[in-house]
C-alpha positions as CSV (number, residue, x, y, z in Angstrom):
1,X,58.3,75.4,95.3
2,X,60.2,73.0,97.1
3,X,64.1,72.3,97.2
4,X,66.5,69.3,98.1
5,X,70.0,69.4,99.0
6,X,71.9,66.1,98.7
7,X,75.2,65.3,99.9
8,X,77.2,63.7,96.8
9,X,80.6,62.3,98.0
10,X,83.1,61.3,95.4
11,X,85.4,58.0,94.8
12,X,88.1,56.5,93.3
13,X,87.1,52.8,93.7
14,X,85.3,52.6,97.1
15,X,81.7,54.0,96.6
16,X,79.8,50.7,96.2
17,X,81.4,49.8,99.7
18,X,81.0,53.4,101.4
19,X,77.0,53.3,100.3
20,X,76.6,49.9,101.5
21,X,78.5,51.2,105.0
22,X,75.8,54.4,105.1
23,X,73.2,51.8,104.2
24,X,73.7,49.9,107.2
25,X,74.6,52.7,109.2
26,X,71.5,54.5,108.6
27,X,69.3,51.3,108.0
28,X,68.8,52.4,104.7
29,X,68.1,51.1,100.8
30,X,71.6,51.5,98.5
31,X,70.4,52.5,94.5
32,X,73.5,52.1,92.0
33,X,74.3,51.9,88.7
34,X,77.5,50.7,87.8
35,X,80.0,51.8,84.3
36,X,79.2,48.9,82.9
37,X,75.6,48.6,83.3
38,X,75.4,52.1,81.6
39,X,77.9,51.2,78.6
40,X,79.7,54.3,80.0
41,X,83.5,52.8,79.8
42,X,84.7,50.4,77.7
43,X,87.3,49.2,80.1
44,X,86.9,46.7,82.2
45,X,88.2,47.7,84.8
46,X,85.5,50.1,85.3
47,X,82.9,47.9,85.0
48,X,82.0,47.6,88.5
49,X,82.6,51.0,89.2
50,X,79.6,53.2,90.7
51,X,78.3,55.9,87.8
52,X,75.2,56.6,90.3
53,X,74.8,55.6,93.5
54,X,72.4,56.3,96.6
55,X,71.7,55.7,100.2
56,X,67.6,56.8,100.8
57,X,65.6,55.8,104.4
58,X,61.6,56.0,104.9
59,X,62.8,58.6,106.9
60,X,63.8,61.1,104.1
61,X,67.8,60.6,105.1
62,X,69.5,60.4,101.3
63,X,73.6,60.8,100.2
64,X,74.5,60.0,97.0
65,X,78.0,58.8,95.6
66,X,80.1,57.7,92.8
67,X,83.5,56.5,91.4
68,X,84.7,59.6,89.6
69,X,84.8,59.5,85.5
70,X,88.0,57.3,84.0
71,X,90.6,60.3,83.7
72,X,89.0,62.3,85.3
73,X,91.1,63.9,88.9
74,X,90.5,62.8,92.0
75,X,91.8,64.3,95.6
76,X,89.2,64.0,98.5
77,X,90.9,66.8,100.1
78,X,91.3,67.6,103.5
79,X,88.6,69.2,105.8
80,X,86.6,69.8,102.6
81,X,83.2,69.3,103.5
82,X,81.3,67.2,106.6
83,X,78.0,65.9,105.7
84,X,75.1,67.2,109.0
85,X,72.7,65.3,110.0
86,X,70.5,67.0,112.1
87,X,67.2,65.6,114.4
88,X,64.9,65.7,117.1
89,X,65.0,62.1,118.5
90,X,68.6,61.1,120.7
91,X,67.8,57.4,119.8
92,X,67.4,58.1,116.3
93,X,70.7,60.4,116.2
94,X,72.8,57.5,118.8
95,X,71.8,55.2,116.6
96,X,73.3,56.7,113.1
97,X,76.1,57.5,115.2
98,X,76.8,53.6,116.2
99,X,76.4,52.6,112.8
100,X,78.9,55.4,111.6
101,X,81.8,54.7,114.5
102,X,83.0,51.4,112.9
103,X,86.1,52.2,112.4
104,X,86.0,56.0,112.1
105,X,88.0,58.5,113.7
106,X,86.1,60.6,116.8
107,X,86.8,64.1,116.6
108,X,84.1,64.9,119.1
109,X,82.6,62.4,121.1
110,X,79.0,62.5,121.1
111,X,77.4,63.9,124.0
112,X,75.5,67.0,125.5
113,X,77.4,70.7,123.6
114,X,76.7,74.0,124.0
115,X,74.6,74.0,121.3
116,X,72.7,71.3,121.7
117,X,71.5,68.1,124.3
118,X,73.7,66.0,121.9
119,X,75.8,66.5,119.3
120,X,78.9,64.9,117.8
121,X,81.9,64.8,115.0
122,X,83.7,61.7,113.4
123,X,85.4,60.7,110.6
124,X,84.0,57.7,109.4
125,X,86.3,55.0,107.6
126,X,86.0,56.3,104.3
127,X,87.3,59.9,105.1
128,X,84.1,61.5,105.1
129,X,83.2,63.9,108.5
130,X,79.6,63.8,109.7
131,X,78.5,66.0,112.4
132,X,75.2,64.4,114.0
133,X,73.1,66.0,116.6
134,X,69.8,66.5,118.4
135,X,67.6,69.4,118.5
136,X,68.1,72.4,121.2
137,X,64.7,72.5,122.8
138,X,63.4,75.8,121.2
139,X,61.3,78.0,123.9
């Protein structure tokens, strides 16, 4: 048996533009499926609205986000949640971590840590934290 665990961030409005940031960021392929598309709201204002939406690299990295239901609350909260990305490859990790800094908020500029030979914390421009780092060499 095997299990997945995938990150799904919510929106009010801005998740075809945060997947298409993470796309970028990560270099990877955006899925979506829009209110209208699925004949899930009859307003049309929702039309464009993301009902499923996905960021998926070749290298197994996936996040998934939407535009929550019409009526339905929203509050993003604060501190609620950071999304970890975690690897073995500094170029790999430097390089999420450019494509993440536009515009975000560093909390913890990446760099050797205690805990490991690189690690890092921002807020990216959409509110959502991400902790990125690299591997402690195990021995």
């Amino acid at each position: 048996m095997s299990i997945e665990i995938t990150t799904h961030i919510n929106f009010d409005g801005q998740a075809r533009e945060a997947l298409d940031f993470w796309a970028a960021a990560f270099g990877g392929t955006v899925q979506a499926t829009t209110y209208g598309q699925m004949g899930a709201s009859q307003d049309p204002a929702w039309a464009d609205r993301i009902v499923f939406g996905q960021v998926t690299t070749e290298a197994g990295f996936r996040i998934m986000a939407f535009d929550v239901w019409p009526d339905q609350p929203y509050d993003q909260g604060t501190n609620g949640f950071y999304v970890f990305v975690h690897g073995d490859d500094a170029d790999e990790v430097t390089r999420y971590w450019d494509g993440l800094s536009d515009g975000a908020e560093v909390r913890q500029p990446l760099g050797p840590s205690p805990w490991a030979p690189l690690a890092g914390q921002l807020r990216d421009r959409f509110g959502v934290v991400w902790q990125l780092d690299v591997a402690a060499l195990q021995g």
